[in-house]
C-alpha atoms as one frame of an Amber mdcrd trajectory, in Angstrom:
protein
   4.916  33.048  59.765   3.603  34.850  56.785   1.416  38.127  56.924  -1.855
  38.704  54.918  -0.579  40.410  51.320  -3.468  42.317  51.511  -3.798  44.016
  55.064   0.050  43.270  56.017  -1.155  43.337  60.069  -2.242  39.530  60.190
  -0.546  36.178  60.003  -1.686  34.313  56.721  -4.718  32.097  57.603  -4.525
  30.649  53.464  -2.219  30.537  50.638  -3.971  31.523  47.134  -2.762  28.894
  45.027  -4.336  29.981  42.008  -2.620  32.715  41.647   1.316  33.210  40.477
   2.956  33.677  42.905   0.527  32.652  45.286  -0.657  34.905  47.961  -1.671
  34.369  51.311  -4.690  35.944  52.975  -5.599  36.227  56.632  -8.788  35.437
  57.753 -10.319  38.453  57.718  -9.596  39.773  54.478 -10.486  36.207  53.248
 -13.587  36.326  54.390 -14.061  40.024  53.370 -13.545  38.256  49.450 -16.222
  35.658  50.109 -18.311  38.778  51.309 -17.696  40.454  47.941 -18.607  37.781
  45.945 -15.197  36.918  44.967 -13.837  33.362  47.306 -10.004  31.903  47.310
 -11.290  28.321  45.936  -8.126  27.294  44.892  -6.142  27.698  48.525  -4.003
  25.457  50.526  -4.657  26.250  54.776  -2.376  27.782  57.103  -2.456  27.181
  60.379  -6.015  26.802  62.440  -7.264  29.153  60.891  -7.233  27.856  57.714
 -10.050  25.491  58.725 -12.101  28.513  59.847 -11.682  29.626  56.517 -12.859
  26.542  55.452 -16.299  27.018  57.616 -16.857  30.427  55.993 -16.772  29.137
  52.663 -19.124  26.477  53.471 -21.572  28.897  55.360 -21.887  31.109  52.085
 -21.057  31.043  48.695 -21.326  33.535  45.643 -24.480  31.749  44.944 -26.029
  32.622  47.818 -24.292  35.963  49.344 -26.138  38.690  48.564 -24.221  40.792
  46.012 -23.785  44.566  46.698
């Protein structure tokens, strides 16, 4: 299994397939993006939690996050 490139401590929940190469996330730092104001959109799912990913996406957007 792949770990997150960003915390290296997690398996990958998604693969960032807009980016070259792509680059997989876990969950939590996935969701800490969405937080920011700045989602994966482009992403193919790993694993279950790829589908939670999925749910946070739906549950808020950069429309309607609060920014800062």
């Amino acid at each position: 299994m792949t770990d997150c490139v960003n915390c290296h401590a997690a398996p990958a929940a998604i693969e960032d397939i807009g980016a070259e190469p792509p680059r997989p996330w876990c969950l939590g730092c996935a969701t800490a993006l969405v937080r920011a104001g700045d989602p994966v959109l482009d992403y193919r799912p790993l694993g279950a939690d790829g589908d939670a990913y999925a749910r946070v996406l739906a549950a808020g957007s950069t429309e309607t996050l609060p920014f800062g």
